[in-house]
N, C-alpha and C positions, 0 to 999 in steps of 0.2 A: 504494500500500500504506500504508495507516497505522501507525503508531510511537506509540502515544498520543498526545496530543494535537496531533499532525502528521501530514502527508502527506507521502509522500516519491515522487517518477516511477522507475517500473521498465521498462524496454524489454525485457519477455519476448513470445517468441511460441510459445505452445504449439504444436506440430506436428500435431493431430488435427483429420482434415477428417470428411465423414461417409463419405466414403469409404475410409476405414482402420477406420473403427467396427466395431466386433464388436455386432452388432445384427439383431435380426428386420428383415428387409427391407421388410417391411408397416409396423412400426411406424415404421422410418428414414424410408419414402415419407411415410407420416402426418405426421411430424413436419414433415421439410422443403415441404410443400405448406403447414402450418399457417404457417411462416416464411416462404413467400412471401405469403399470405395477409398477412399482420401487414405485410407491406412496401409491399406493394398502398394497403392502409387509410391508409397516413402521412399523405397531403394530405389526406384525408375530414377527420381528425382536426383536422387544423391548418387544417382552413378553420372547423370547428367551434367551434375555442378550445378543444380540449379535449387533454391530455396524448396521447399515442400511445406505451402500456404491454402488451406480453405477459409475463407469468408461466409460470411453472413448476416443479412441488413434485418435487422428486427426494428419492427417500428407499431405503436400503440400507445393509450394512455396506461398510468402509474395501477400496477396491478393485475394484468393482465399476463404477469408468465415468460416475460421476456425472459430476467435473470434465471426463472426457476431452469427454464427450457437452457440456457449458457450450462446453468451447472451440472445440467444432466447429459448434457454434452461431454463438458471437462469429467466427470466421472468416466462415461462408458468409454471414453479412450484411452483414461488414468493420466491424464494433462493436468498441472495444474493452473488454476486462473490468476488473475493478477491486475489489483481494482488503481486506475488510473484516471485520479482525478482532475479534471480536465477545468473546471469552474473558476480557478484563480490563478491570475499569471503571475511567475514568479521574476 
């Protein structure tokens, strides 16, 4: 978590897998086949030289699942996340 112009380590573990997700079941499958897919690719990428990057634009009002759906992401790959607060310039 950053603090201006430092970092500081947090040991949180959010508890949302996709299996607690309140989610179309279509788009849940979609999503997690796309994350295996992206897992798949890693070596391609690194025999290539090139980064190994998936993105994702989540957009919605305050409660709606955005984070929960990140951290059941960062679980099912076993990534961890990493909160970057962007509201005050240092």
């Amino acid at each position: 978590m950053n603090e201006g112009p430092s970092w500081r380590c947090i040991n949180h573990h959010h508890p949302a897998t996709f299996d607690k997700l309140a989610m179309d079941p279509d788009l849940k499958r979609s999503v997690i086949a796309d994350l295996d897919r992206f897992l798949k690719r890693k070596d391609y990428y690194r025999r290539i030289g090139k980064a190994s990057k998936r993105g994702y634009l989540l957009y919605g009002p305050p409660g709606t699942g955005k984070s929960s759906l990140v951290a059941a992401m960062a679980n099912y790959l076993r990534f961890s996340l990493y909160d970057l607060d962007l509201s005050r310039r240092w």
